[in-house]
N, C-alpha and C positions, 0 to 999 in steps of 0.2 A: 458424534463428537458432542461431547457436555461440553456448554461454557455457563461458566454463572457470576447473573448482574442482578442486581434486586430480587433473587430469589427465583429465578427461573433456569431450566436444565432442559437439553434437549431442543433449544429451540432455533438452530440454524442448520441449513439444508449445504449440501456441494452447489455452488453455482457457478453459472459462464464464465470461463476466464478468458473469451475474449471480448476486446473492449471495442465498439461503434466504428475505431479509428485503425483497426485492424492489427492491434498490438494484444499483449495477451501477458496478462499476469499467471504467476508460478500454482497460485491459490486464493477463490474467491468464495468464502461462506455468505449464503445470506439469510436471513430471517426466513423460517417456515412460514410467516401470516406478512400478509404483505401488510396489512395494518397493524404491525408491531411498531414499536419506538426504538428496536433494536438496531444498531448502526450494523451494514454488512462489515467482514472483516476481509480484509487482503492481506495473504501470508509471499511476502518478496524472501529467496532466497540468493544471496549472491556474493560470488567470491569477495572483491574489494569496490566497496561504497565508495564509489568517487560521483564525480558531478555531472558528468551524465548520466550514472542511476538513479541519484538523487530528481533530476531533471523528468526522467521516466516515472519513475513514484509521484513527483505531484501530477502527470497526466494521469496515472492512473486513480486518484483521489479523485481529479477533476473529472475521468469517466463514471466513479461510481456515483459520484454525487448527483450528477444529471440520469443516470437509470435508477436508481433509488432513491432518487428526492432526498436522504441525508445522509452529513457527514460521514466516512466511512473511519473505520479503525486500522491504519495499516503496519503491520508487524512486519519490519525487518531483520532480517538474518543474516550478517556480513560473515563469512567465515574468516576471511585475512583482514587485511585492515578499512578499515571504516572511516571514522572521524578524523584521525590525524592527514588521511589522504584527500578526503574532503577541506579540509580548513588549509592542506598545503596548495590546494587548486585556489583555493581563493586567495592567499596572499601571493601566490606566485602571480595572481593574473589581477590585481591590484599593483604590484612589484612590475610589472611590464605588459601595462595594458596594448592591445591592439589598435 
């Protein structure tokens, strides 16, 4: 897979998609040179983005950050609905909290 930032092509490998906590992402690129600046990327794909995907996606940010020392790039892919169903979770649970 080419991806290109500042002029570089070629430069991320297939890596472990699972995470320390025993969850496991869809898809994790990460830098061929462990001394790169390039952020890994995690590719989520999922039927409808609601807030417990949303919830799992920041763990999984929060697992690459701690095996690769930086931020990670994470690329979602909702096929149904995404945002509207996420922002109806949060005024629904603002609207009658627990």
């Amino acid at each position: 897979m080419n991806l290109q930032k500042n002029g570089t092509t070629n430069d991320y490998l297939l890596g472990n998609c699972e995470w320390n906590d025993g969850t496991r992402s869809d898809l994790v690129l990460e830098p061929k040179s462990g001394h790169s600046n390039l952020p890994p990327i995690i590719l989520e794909i999922q039927h409808t983005g609601n807030l417990a995907f949303m919830k799992m996606a920041v763990n999984y940010r929060i697992q690459a950050s701690n095996r690769y020392d930086i931020d990670p790039v994470i690329l979602i892919i909702c096929v149904e609905s995404s945002i509207k169903t996420y922002i109806s979770a949060i005024v629904m649970k603002k609207m009658h909290p627990t």
